[in-house]
C-alpha positions as CSV (number, residue, x, y, z in Angstrom):
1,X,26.8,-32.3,97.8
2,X,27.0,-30.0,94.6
3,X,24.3,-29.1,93.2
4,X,24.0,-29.4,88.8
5,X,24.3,-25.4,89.2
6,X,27.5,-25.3,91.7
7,X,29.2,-28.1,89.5
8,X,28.7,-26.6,86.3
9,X,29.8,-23.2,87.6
10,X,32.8,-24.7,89.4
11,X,33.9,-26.3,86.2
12,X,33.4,-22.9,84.2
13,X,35.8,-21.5,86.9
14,X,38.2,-24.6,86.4
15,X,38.0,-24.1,83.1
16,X,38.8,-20.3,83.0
17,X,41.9,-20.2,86.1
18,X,43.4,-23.3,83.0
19,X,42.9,-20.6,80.3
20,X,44.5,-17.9,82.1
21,X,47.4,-20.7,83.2
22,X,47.9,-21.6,80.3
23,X,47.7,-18.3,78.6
24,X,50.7,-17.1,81.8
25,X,52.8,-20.2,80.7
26,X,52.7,-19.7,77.0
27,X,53.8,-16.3,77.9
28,X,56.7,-17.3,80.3
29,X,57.8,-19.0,77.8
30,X,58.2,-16.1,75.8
31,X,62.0,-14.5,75.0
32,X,62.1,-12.0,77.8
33,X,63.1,-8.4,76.4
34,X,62.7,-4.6,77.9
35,X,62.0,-3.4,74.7
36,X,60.5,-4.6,71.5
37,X,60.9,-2.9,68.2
38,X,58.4,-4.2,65.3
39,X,60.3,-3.6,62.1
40,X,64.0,-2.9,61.5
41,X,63.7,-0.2,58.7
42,X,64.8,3.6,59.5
43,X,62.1,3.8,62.4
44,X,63.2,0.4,64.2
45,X,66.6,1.3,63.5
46,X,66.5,5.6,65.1
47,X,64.8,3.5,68.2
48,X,67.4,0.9,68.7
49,X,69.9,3.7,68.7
50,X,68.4,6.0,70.8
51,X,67.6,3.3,73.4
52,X,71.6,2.4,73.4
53,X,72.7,5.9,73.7
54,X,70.5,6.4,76.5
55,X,72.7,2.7,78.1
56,X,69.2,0.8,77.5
57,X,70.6,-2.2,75.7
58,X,67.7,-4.3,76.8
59,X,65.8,-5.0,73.3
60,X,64.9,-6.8,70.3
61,X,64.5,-5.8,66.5
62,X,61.8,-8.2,65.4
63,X,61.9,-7.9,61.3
64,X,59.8,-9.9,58.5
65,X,62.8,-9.7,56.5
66,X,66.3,-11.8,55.9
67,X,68.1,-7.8,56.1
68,X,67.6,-4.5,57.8
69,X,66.0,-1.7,55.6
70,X,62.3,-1.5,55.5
71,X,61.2,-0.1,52.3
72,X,64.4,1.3,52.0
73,X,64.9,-1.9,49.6
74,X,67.0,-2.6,46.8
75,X,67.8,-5.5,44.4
76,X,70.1,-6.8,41.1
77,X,68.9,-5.5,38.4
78,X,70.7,-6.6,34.2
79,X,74.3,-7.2,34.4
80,X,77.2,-5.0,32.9
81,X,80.0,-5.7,30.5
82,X,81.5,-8.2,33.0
83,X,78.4,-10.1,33.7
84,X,77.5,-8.6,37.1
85,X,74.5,-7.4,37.8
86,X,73.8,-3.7,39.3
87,X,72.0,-2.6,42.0
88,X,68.7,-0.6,41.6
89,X,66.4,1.0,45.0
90,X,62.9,-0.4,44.6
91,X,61.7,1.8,47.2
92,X,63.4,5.1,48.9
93,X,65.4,6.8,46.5
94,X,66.6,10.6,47.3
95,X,68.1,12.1,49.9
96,X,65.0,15.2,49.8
97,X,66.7,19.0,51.3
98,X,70.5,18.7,52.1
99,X,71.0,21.5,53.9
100,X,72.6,25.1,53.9
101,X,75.4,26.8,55.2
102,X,74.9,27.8,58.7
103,X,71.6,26.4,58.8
104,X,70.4,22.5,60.1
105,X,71.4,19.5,58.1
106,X,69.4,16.5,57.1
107,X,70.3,13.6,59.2
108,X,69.7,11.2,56.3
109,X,72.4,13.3,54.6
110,X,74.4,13.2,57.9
111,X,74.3,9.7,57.4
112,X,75.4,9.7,53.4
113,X,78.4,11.4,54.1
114,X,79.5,9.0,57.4
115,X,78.9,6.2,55.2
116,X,80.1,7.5,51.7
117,X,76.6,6.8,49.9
118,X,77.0,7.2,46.2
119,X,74.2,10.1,45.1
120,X,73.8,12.7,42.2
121,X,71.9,15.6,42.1
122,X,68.8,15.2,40.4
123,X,68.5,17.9,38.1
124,X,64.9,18.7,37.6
125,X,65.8,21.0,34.5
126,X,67.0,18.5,33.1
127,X,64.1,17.2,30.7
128,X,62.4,16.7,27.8
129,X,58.8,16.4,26.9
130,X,57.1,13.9,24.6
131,X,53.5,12.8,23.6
132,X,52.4,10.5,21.0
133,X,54.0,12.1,17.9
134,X,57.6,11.8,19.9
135,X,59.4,14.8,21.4
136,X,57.1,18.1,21.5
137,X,58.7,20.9,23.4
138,X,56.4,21.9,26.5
139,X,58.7,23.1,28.6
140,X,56.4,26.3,29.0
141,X,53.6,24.9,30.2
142,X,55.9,23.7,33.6
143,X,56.9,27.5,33.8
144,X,53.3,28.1,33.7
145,X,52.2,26.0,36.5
146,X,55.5,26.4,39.3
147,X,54.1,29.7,39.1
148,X,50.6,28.7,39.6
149,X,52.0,26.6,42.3
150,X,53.6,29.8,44.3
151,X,50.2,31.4,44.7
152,X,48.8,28.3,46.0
153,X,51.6,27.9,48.3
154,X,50.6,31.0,49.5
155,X,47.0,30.1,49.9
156,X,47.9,26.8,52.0
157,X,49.9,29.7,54.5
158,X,46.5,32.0,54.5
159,X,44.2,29.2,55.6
160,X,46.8,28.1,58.0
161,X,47.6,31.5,59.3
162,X,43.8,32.1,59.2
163,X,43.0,28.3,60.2
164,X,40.3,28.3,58.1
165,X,39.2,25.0,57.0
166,X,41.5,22.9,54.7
167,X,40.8,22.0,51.1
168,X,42.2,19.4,48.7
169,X,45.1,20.7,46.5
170,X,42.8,20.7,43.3
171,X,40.4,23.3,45.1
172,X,43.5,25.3,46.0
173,X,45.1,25.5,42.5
174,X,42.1,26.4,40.8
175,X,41.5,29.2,43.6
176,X,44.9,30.6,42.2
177,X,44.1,29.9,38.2
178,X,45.2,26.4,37.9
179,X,42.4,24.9,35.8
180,X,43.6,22.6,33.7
181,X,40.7,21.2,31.4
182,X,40.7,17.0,31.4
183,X,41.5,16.8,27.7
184,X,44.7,18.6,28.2
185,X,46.6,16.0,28.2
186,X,50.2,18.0,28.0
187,X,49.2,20.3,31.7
188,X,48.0,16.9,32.9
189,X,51.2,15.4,32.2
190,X,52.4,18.6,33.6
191,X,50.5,18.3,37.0
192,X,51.5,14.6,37.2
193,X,55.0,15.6,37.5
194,X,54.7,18.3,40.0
195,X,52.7,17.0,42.3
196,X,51.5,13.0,42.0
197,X,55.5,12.2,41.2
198,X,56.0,13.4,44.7
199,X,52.8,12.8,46.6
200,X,52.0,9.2,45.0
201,X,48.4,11.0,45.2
202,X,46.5,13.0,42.5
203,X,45.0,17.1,43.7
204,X,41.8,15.6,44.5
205,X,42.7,13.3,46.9
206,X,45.8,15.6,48.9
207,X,45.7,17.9,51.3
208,X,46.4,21.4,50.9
209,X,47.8,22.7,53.6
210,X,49.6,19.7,55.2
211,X,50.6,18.9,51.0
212,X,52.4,22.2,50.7
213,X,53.7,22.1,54.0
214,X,55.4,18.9,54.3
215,X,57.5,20.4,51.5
216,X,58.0,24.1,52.9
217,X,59.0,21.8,56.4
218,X,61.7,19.9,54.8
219,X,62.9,22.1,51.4
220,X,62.9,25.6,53.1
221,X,64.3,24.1,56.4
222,X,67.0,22.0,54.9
223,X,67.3,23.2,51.3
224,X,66.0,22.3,47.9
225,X,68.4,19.9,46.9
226,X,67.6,16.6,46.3
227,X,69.7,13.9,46.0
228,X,69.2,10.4,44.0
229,X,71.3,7.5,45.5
230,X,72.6,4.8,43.0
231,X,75.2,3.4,45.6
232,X,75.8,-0.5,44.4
233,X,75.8,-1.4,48.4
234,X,72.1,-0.3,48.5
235,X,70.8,3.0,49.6
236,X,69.8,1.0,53.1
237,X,73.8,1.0,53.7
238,X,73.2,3.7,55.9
239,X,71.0,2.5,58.0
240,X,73.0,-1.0,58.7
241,X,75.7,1.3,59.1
242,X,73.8,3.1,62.1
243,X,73.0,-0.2,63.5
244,X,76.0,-1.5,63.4
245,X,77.0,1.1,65.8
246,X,75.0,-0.3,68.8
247,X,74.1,-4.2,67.1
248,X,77.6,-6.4,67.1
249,X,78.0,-9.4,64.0
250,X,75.1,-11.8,64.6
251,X,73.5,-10.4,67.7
252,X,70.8,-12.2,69.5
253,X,69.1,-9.0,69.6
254,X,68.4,-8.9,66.0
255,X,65.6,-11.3,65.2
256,X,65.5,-11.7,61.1
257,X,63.0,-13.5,59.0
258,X,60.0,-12.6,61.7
259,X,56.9,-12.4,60.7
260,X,54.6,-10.7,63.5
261,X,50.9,-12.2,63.7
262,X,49.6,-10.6,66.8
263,X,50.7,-8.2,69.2
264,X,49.1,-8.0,72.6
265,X,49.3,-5.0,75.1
266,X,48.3,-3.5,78.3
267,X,49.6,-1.3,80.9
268,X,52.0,-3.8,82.0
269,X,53.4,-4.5,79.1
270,X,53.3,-6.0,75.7
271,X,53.6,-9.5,74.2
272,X,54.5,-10.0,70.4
273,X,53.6,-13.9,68.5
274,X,54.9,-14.8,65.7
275,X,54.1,-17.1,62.7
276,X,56.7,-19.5,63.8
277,X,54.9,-20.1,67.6
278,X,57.3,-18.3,69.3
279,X,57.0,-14.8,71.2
280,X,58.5,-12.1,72.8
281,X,57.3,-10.5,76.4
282,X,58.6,-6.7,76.6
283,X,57.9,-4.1,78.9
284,X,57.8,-1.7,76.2
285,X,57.4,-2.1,72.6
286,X,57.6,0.5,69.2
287,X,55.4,-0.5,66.7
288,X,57.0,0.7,63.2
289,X,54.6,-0.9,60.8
290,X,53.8,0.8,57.8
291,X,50.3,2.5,57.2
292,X,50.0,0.2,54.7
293,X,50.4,-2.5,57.4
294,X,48.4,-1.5,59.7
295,X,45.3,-0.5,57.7
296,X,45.4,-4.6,56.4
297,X,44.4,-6.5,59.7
298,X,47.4,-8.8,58.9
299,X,48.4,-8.2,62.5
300,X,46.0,-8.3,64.6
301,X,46.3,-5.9,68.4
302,X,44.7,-7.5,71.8
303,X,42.6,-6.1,72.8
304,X,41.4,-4.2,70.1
305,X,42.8,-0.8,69.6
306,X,40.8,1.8,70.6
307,X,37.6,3.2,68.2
308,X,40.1,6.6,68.5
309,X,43.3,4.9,67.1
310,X,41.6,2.4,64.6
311,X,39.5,5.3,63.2
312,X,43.0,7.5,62.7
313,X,44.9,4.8,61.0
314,X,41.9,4.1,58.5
315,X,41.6,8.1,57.8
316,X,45.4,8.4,56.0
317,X,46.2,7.3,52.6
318,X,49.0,4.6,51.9
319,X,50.4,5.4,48.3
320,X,52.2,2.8,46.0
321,X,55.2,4.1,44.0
322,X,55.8,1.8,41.6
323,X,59.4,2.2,39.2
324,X,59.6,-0.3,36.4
325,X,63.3,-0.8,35.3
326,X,64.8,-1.8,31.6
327,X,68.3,-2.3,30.3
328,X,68.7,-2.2,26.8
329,X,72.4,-3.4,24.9
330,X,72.5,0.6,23.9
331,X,71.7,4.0,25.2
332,X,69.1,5.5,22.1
333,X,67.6,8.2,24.4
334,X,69.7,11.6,24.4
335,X,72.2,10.2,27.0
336,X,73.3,14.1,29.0
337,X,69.4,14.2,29.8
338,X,68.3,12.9,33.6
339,X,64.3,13.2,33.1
340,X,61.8,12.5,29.8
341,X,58.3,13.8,30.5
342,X,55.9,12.0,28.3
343,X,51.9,13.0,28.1
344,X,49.2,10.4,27.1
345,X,47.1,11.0,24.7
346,X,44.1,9.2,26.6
347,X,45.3,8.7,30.1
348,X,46.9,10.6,32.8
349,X,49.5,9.3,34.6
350,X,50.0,6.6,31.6
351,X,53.8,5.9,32.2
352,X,54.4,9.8,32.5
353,X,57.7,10.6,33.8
354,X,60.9,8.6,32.4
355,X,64.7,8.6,34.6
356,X,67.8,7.4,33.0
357,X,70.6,6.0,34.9
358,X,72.8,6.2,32.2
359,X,73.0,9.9,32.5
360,X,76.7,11.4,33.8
361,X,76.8,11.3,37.2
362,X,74.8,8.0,37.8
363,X,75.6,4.9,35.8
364,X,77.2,5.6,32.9
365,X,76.9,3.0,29.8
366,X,74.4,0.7,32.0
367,X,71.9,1.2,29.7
368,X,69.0,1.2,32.1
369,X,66.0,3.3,32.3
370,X,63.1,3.2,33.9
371,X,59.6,4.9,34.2
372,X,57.5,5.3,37.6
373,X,53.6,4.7,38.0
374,X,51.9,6.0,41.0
375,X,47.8,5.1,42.3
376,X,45.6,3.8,40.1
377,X,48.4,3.5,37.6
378,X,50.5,1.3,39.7
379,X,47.7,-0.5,41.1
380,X,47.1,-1.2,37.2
381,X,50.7,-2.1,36.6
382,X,50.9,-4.1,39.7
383,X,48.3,-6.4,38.6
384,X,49.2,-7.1,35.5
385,X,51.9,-9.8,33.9
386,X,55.3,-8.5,33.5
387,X,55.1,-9.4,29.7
388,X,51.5,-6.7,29.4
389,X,53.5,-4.0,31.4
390,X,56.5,-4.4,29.3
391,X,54.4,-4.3,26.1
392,X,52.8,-1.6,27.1
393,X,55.7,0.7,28.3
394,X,57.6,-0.1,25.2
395,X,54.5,0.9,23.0
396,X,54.9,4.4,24.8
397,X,59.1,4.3,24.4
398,X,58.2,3.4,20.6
399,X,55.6,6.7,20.9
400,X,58.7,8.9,22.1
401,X,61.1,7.7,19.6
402,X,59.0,7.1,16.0
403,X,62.5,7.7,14.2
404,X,64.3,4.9,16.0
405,X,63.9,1.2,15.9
406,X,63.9,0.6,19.7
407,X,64.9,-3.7,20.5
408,X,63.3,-5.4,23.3
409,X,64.7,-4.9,26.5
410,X,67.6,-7.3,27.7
411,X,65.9,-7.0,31.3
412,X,63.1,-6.2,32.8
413,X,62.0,-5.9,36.3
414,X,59.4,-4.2,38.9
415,X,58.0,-4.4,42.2
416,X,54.4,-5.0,43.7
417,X,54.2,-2.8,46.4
418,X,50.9,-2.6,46.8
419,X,51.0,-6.4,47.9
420,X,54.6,-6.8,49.3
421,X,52.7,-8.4,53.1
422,X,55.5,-6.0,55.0
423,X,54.8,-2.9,53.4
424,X,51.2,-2.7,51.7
425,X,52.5,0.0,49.6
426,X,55.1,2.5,49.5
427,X,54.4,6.1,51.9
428,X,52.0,8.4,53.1
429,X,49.8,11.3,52.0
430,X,47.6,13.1,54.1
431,X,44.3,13.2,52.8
432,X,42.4,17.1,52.7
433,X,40.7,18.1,55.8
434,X,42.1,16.2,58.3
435,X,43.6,18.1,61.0
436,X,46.6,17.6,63.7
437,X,44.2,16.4,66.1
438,X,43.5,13.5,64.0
439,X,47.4,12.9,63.4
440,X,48.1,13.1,66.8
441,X,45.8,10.1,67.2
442,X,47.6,8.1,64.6
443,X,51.0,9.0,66.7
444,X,50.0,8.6,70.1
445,X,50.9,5.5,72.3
446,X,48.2,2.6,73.2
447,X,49.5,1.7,77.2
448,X,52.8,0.4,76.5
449,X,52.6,0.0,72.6
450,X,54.2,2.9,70.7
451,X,53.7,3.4,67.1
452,X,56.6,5.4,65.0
453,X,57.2,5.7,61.0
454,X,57.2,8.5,58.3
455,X,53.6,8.5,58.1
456,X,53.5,9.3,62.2
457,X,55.5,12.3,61.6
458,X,53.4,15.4,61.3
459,X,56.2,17.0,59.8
460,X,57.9,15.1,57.3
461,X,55.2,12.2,56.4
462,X,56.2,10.9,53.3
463,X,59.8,11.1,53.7
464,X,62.7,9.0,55.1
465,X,64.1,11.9,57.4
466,X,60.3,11.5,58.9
467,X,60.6,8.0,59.9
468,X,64.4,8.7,61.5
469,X,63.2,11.7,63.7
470,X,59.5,9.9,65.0
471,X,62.2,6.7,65.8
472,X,64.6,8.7,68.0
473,X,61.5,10.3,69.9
474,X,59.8,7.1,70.4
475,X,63.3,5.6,71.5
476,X,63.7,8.5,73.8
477,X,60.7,8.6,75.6
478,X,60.5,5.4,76.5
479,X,63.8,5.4,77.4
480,X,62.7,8.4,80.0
481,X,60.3,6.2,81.6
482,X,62.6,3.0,82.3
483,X,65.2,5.8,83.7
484,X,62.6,7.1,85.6
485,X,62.7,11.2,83.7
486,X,58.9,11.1,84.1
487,X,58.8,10.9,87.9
488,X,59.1,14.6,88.7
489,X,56.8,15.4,85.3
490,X,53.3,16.6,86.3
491,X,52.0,16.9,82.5
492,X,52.7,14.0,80.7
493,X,50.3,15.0,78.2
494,X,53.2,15.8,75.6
495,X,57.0,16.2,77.1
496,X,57.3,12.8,78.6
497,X,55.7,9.3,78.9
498,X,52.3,9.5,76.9
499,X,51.4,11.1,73.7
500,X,48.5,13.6,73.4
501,X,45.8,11.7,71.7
502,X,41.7,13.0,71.7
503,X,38.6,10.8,72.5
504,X,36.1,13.5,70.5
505,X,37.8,15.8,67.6
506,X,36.6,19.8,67.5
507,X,36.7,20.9,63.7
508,X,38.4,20.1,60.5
509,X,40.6,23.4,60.3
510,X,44.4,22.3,59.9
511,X,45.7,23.4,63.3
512,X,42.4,23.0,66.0
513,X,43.2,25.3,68.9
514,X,46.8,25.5,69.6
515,X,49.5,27.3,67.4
516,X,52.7,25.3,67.8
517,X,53.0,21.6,67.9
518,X,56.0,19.4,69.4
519,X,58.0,22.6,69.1
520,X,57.8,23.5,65.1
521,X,56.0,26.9,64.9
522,X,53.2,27.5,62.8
523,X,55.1,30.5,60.7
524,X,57.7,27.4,59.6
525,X,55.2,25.6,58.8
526,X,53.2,27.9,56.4
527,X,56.5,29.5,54.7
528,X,56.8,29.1,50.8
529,X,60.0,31.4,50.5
């Protein structure tokens, strides 16, 4: 006879051998894959390919969207003389360093050329400067600061070289004389253009060293060309056209309209649920979520990622970029000029930096301009109406041009990055004092579960060449393990199967205690000529 204490324990053991059978059948129901890649932008897209050319066809793109791209995203924008509407990039926008003559080429311009991607060179010379009384001719005030800016550059290479401790941007430029005073609203405008227009983060809140050198690693390596894409196909052309190298017309392989809720992992492998009830059960899987995503909780990891990883992901900074678009029936800004710098009387960053795509070169007589916002600003923006934005960036176009009686727009149009649910914003900075050890933790595998995007790349966070390159290597090294590469591999630390990653963190200097790092050396990394 059971006693109360053997009957309630046998039914706690019934009841936990029909969770764990239940929780094995919901799981062999799963689609069965080899690999699964979370997100089909640049990232999920570098993966897929690499797998293929390594014969691992094997694997699923599981993406939120109805199209390949990421935040490489475009949409229709006004219409032309014929009714049809244009296309205009809402996120990713330049092809950033080229490349030289006898020197390495940028794969994302690699990939322009194979698919004949429309692009102009921006022309950063190519501007005018305004502030509340219209145009006002500043233009010395940017000499003044780039060269500012090249003794800074220099500093970032002396604390590297020196790997003393790190220091925000701010610290570094007034080190080197930079001290603009916060009433200045012209070098504010100034700063805003060299640095947040890029960074999508102000001097206080960058990095020195890993600021000036994620634009030594891509400008002096490739070249200091960049690029801005206006193809009516959509700058994302490229990367459909990769995939469709290795993905045939309405493959099964490409799952669209996915929304990931949970992922779970272990050293066996890794299971992915979706909204919809359905899942997918990989050996492997690349995670290519965006910092942005990631930092939300709207996926949620089982078991919970480790204090180490979690505590990496919340250190970076996600930035919104935010470019708000209007066509007009007329071009009445000087129509040969790319760029229109405007400075605030009261607030930096207050609609600061104007781009025409009516310019030659881009899209002539389109009549379309538009005006970018980054942090707080966007956040602002992003908040607001479309009718209180577009009052308000026509209040500053009415500032620029007193002696012109400027209509309302015929369209108007602008993103919410900050709460688009599959991208939580737009790239990465790296925030001041945080070293490589801490970036190798936001890099480095869980188990089975890799993690690849611009933001993982050391070298190029930030940029779209970033996300391609930390794709391929997350392709490729899982592909080593399921061709079995790693068997004869005694430190796996690095070159194949696992990803360095660091339970306690020594110091806040930039580069800890080793000098080179996945095979860039420290003297590229530090160069400003």
């Amino acid at each position: 006879m059971f006693s109360k204490r053997m009957l309630a324990t046998a039914l706690v053991a019934q009841t936990c051998v029909a969770a764990v059978l239940n929780d094995r059948s919901d799981e062999a129901q799963c689609t069965k894959t080899t690999v699964a890649i979370l997100g089909g932008g640049m990232a999920g897209v570098a993966a897929a390919q690499a797998l293929s050319n390594s014969s691992i066809h094997d694997f699923v793109i599981i993406e939120y969207q109805s199209q390949l791209g990421g935040r490489v995203h475009h949409t229709t924008f006004g219409k032309d003389e014929n009714g049809d509407p244009y296309t205009v990039e809402l996120g990713a926008n330049w092809v950033q360093g080229l490349g030289s003559p006898g020197g390495p080429e940028n794969p994302i311009w690699t990939f322009a050329k194979k698919w004949d991607l429309n692009n102009t060179y921006s022309n950063y010379s190519s501007i005018l400067t305004y502030n509340e009384t219209g145009y006002t001719d500043y233009s010395h005030v940017l000499d003044e600061y780039e060269n500012k800016f090249q003794a800074t550059s220099e500093l970032a290479g002396t604390v590297l070289r020196e790997n003393y401790q790190d220091m925000t941007v701010r610290s570094g430029l007034s080190v080197t004389g930079w001290k603009p005073k916060r009433d200045d609203m012209t070098a504010q405008a100034v700063e805003w253009w060299e640095w947040d227009w890029e960074d999508a983060y102000s001097p206080e809140q960058s990095s020195l060293v890993f600021g000036v050198a994620g634009s030594n690693l891509t400008f002096n390596q490739y070249s200091d060309e960049n690029n801005y894409v206006w193809d009516q196909r959509g700058y994302s052309r490229i990367i459909t056209g990769e995939a469709s190298t290795f993905l045939k017309k309405n493959d099964p392989r490409l799952h669209l309209n996915s929304r990931i809720t949970e992922v779970k992992y272990s050293d066996d492998g890794v299971t992915i649920y979706k909204d919809d009830g359905s899942c997918v059960s990989a050996a492997y899987a690349v995670c290519t979520f965006s910092l942005g995503v990631l930092q939300s909780d709207t996926v949620s990891f089982t078991p919970d990622l480790p204090d180490w990883k979690k505590t990496s992901i919340a250190k970076f900074n996600m930035g919104t970029y935010t470019k708000i678009f209007l066509q007009f029936n007329e071009t009445f800004w000087p129509q040969d000029t790319q760029y229109f710098l405007y400075a605030s009387p009261t607030t930096r960053g207050y609609y600061p930096v104007w781009q025409s795509l009516s310019a030659p070169g881009f899209i002539p007589d389109s009549n379309i301009i538009f005006v970018t916002v980054v942090g707080d600003q966007a956040y602002r923006a992003e908040r607001q109406t479309n009718e209180q934005t577009k009052d308000e960036v026509m209040a500053v176009l009415r500032e620029m041009y007193p002696n012109i009686t400027i209509p309302e727009p015929t369209a108007f149009m602008y993103p919410r990055w900050s709460t688009t649910p599959w991208a939580y914003g737009s790239y990465s900075n790296w925030p001041a004092s945080t070293s490589l050890e801490m970036h190798e933790n936001f890099r480095a595998n869980v188990d089975r579960l890799w993690f690849a995007g611009e933001a993982t790349s050391a070298q190029y966070f930030g940029f779209l060449h970033g996300a391609w390159f930390e794709g391929q290597n997350a392709g490729e090294q899982i592909a080593a393990l399921l061709n079995n590469e790693c068997a004869n591999v005694t430190d796996t630390s690095d070159a194949c199967g696992n990803l360095r990653h660091y339970e306690n963190l020594y110091g806040s200097s930039p580069l800890a205690d080793y000098s080179v790092f996945d095979g860039w050396s420290v003297s590229s990394f530090y160069s400003s000529s």
